[in-house]
N, C-alpha and C positions, 0 to 999 in steps of 0.2 A: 797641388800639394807637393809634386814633387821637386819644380822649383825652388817653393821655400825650404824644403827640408836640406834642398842642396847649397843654398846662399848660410843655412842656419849650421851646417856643417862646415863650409868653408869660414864662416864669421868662426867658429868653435877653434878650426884650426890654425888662425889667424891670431887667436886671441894666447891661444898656448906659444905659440913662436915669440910671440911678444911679449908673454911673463917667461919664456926662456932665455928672450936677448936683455930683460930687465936685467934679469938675476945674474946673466953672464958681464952686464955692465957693475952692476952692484958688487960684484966677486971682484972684479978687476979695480974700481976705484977703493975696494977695502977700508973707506969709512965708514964711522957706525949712521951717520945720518944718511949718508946713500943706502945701508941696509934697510936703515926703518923705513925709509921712502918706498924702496923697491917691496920692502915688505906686504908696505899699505897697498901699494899698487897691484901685489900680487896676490893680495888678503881682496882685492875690489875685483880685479878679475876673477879670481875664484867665486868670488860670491854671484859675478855677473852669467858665468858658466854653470852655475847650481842654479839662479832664479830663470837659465834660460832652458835648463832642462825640465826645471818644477813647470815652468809657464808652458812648456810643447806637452810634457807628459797631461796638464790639466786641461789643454787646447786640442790637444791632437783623440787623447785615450778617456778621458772622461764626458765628453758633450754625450759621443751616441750613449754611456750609461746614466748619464741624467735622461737624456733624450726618451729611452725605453723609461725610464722611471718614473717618468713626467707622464707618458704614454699611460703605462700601468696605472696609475695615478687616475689621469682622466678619465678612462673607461670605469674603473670602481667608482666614479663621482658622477660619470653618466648611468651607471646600471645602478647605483644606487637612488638615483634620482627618477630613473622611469619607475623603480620597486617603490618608492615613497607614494610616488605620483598614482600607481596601483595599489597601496594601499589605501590612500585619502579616495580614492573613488569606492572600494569596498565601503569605507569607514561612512562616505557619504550615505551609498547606497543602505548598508545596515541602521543609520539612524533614519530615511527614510521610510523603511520598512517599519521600523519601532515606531514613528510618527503614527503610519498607517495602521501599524498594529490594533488600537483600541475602533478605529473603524471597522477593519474587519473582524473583529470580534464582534462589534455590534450587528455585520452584517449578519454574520452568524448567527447572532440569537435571535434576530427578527426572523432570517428563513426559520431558523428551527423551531419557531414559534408558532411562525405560518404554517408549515408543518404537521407541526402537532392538532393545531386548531381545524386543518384539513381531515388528519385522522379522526380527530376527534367526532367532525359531520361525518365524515365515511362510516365509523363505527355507529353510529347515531342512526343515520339511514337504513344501514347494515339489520339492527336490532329492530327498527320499524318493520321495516322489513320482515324478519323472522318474526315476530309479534304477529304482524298479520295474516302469514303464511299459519301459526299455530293455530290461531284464534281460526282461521278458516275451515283448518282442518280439525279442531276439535268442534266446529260448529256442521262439520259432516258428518263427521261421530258419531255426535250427540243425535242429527239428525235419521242415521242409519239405527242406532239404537233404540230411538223412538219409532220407527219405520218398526223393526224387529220386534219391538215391543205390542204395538198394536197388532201386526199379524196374531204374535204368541194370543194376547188378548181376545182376540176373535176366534180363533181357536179352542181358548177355554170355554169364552162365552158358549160356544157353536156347540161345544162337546159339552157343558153343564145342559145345556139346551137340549139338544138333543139327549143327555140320561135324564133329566126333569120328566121331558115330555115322554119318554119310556118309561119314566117310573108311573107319571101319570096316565099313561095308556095302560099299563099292567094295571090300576089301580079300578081303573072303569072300565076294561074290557071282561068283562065278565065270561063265563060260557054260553051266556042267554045273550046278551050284547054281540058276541062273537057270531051266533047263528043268525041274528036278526041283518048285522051285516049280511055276512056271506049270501043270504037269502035274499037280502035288498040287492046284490050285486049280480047276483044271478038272475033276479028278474028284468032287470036293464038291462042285459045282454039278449035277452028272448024279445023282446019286445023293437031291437034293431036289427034293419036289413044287413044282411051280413058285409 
């Protein structure tokens, strides 16, 4: 680079000495068509020392600011591209989940159904269950109660029985009954060896 910069300074300084020796011949021959010659020539250098400065300023100072630009550029078009690229995978993935969605719904109500039809026996056995636990013990009960029952029963009977057969012994134990006893029991006691 620094070559050219020195051959493109030298051509610069070359080119001024030469529209200075134009203009100093143009001066000297004091014709107007030598003027307008040296003019052109000096209006063509000029322009060639303007388009050689535009073309170093555009060649030399603007590449690396395209070059970062270009740079910048591509990373936003690459990171934009992996972001698309993750979204279309999200985008996938949530419409297969929607696909699957009315599936596991339905898994769902089959379990919850099973489920329920499970509790449903559980509760079912549950109440058999307690049924026969009642019924057993209201049939112990019932059974103790009858049991209590009949004692009390025999009891009455025993005690109407026994005030019957008291009322009926007052009734025929007379005073004359009473000594015949006693007298009949006295004499069985005489009549055994002691």
């Amino acid at each position: 680079m620094t070559r050219k910069r020195g051959i493109f300074v030298v051509a610069s300084l070359l080119l001024v000495l030469l529209s200075g020796a134009v203009s100093a011949y143009a001066a000297e021959e004091g014709g107007s068509a030598a003027t307008e010659h040296a003019t052109e020539i000096f209006k063509w250098i000029n322009f060639a020392i303007v388009a050689g400065l535009v073309y170093w300023v555009f060649g030399k100072l603007l590449p690396p600011f395209f070059r970062k630009n270009a740079e910048t550029i591509g990373s936003a078009i690459t990171n934009a591209a992996s972001k698309k690229a993750a979204a279309d995978a999200q985008l996938r993935d949530a419409e297969m989940k929607l696909a699957n969605l009315q599936k596991e719904v339905m898994a769902l109500r089959a379990v919850a159904a099973s489920e329920a039809a499970a509790e449903v026996e559980r509760i079912h056995i549950a109440t058999q269950s307690d049924t026969e636990k009642i019924t057993a013990a209201a049939k112990a009960e019932i059974e103790a109660a009858e049991r209590a029952a009949r004692l009390e029963l025999k009891a009455l009977a025993a005690k109407l029985a026994v005030e019957g057969a008291e009322t009926l012994l007052a009734k025929q134990l007379t005073p004359k009954a009473q000594e015949s006893l006693i007298s009949g029991f006295v004499k069985s006691l005489e009549g055994r060896p002691n």
